[in-house]
C-alpha positions in Angstrom: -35.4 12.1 56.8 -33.2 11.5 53.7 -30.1 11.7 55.5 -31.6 8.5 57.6 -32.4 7.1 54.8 -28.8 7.5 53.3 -27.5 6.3 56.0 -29.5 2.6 56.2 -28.6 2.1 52.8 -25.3 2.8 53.3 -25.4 0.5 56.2 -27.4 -2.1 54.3 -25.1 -1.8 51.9 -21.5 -2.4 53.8 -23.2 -5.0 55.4 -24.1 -7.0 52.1 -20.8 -6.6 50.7 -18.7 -7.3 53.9 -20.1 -11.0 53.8 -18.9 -12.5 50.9 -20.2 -16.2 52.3 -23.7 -15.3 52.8 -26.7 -17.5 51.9 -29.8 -16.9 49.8 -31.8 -16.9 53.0 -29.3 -14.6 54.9 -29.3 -12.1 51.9 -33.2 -12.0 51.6 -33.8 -11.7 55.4 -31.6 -8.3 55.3 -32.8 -7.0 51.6 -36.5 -8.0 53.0 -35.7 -6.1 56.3 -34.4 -3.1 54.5 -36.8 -2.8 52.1 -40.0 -3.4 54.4 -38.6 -0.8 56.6 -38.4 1.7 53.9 -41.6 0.9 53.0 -43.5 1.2 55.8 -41.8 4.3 57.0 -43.0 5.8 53.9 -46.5 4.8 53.6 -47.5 5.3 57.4 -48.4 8.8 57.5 -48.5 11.0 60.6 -46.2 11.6 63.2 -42.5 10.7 63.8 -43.2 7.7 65.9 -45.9 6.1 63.5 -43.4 6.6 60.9 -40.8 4.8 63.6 -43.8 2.2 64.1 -44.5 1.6 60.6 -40.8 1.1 59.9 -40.7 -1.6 62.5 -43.4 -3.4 61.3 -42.4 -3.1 57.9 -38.7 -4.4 58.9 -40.2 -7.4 60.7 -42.9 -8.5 58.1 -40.0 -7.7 55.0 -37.2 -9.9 57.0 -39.7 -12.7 57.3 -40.8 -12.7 53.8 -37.2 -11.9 52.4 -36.0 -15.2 54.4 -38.8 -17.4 52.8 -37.7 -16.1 49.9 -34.0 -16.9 50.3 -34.6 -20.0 51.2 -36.5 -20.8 47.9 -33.3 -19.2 46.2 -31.1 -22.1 48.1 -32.9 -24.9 46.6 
């Protein structure tokens, strides 16, 4: 489980500094994505695929939220 871990941040992470040109609401949407996944892998207990489901939720509801965010960064 931490190597997956290491290895979305890592990806997170090449993928925030590979686009120099991004917006506020681009670089919300992908810190809220990363982080609600992380989030909600870690506080759904239980099995490997609730863990799976709880990341996906937490992805979705983390990119929406990180990209309402952003946008208020824009203004």
């Amino acid at each position: 489980m931490k190597i997956l871990v290491g290895i979305c941040c890592s990806i997170l992470l090449l993928s925030l500094l590979s686009c120099s040109d991004m917006k506020g609401r681009d670089i919300g949407t992908i810190t809220g994505a990363g982080a609600g996944a992380a989030v909600g892998a870690s506080v759904i207990g239980g099995s490997t695929g609730a863990k799976a489901a709880g990341a996906a939720g937490g992805a979705i509801i983390g990119g929406v939220v990180g990209h309402q965010v952003g946008k208020s960064m824009e203004k």
